[in-house]
N, C-alpha and C positions, 0 to 999 in steps of 0.2 A: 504494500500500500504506500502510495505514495508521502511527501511528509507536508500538510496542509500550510499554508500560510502562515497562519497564527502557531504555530510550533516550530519553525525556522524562527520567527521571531521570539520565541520564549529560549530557542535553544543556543542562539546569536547574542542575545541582549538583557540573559536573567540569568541568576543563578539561584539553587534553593537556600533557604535563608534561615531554616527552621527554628534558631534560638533566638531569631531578633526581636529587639520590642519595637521597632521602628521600620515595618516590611512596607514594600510600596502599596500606596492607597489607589483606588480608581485611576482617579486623574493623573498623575503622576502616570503610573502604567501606560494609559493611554499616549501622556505624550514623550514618553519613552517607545513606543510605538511608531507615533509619527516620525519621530527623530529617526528609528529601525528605520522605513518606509522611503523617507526623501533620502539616506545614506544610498538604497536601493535602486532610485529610482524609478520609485510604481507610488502612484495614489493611495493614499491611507485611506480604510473604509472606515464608514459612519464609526461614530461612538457606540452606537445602538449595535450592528454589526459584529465590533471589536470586542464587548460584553458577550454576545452571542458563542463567537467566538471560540473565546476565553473559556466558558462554558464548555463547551466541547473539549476542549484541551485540559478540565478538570480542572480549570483556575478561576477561583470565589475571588474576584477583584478587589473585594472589599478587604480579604483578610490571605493576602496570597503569600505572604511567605516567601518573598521574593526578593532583591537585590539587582541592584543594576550592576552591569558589564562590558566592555567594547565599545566599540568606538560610539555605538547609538547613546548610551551612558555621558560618554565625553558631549557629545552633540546637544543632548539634553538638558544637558547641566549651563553647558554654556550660554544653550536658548533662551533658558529660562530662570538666568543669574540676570536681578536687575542692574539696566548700564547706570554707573555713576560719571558726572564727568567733572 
């Protein structure tokens, strides 16, 4: 079987996390996501979607146990560091 979208990107840009008290929340996932997506060059699908998903690939958004990784992690962080000048 092949490996779905949303699993490339958990297996590229997450790692498990299981003793953190601080694992990624929704939103954050998501645009660790996006970040995954435009590094790719393909269109990020809905929000709606990417929950959908997640879902499939056995990953509760809310409480995922996750960690960011690679270069989508760097991307992210940088996106969404606000600029000071």
């Amino acid at each position: 079987m092949a490996t779905s979208h949303f699993q490339q990107f958990l297996n590229d840009a997450t790692s498990p996390a299981p003793d953190t008290d601080i694992p990624l929340g929704a939103d954050c996932l998501y645009g660790l996501y996006t970040s995954w997506c435009l590094l790719q060059g393909m269109a990020p699908k809905t929000s709606a979607s990417f929950r959908v998903g997640m879902r499939l690939c056995g990953i509760n958004v809310h409480h995922s146990r996750l960690k960011t990784k690679g270069r989508a992690a760097a991307d992210y962080i940088l996106a969404s560091y606000p600029y000071t000048s």
